[in-house]
N, C-alpha and C positions, 0 to 999 in steps of 0.2 A: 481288215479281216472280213471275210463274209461271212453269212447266218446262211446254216442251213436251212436247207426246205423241206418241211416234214409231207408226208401225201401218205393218206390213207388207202392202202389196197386192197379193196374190200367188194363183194359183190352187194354189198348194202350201200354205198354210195358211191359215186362218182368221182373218179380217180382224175384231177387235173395235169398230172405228171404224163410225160413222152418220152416213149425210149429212144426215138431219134435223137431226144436232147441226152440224152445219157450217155449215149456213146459220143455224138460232136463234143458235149465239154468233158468228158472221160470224169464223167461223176460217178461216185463212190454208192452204191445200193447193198442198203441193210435189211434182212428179211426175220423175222422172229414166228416164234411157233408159240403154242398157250399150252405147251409141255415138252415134263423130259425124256430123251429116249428111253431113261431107265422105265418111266410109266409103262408104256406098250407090254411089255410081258405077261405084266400084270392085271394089264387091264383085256388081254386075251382071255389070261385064265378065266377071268372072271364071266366074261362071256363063255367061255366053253364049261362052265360049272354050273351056267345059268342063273345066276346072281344079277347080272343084268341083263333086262328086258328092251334088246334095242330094237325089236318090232315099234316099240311107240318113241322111237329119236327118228327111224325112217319114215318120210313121208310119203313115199310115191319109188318103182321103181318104174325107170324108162331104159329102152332099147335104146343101146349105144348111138343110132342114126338122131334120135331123137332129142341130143343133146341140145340143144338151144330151147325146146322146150323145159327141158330141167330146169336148164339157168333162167328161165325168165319166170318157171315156178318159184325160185328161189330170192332171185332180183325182187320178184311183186310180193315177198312177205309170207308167198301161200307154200312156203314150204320149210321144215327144219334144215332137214336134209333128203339127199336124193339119191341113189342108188342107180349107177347106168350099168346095163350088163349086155 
């Protein structure tokens, strides 16, 4: 029996995993979320009630071209989150 191999996919570290290799050995990829979709309604409301203040969870917005600078605001720590529009 083999052990799987766990990889963290994350823009805060460095992912050792290849999707070349995922598809040659037809490996199994599991993805999870840190909520459920019942939250989202909710947590709309809440924003459109103004109960939360997510001016200060955004850090920065950037024009859509400008994506790689997001991500590497985000990669180098200096950012929560990022807003491209």
């Amino acid at each position: 029996m083999t052990h799987p191999l766990w990889s963290n996919w994350s823009l805060w570290q460095a992912n050792p995993a290849r999707f070349d290799t995922v598809c040659y050995k037809e490996l199994i990829v599991t993805g999870t979320n840190a909520s459920v979709p019942e939250a989202w309604p909710r947590a709309l409301e809440l924003l459109r009630l103004g109960l939360v203040k997510s001016e200060a969870m955004v850090s920065g917005i950037w024009p859509l071209q400008d994506w790689q600078d997001a991500f590497a605001k985000v990669q180098e720590k200096g950012a929560l989150k990022v807003l491209m529009a």
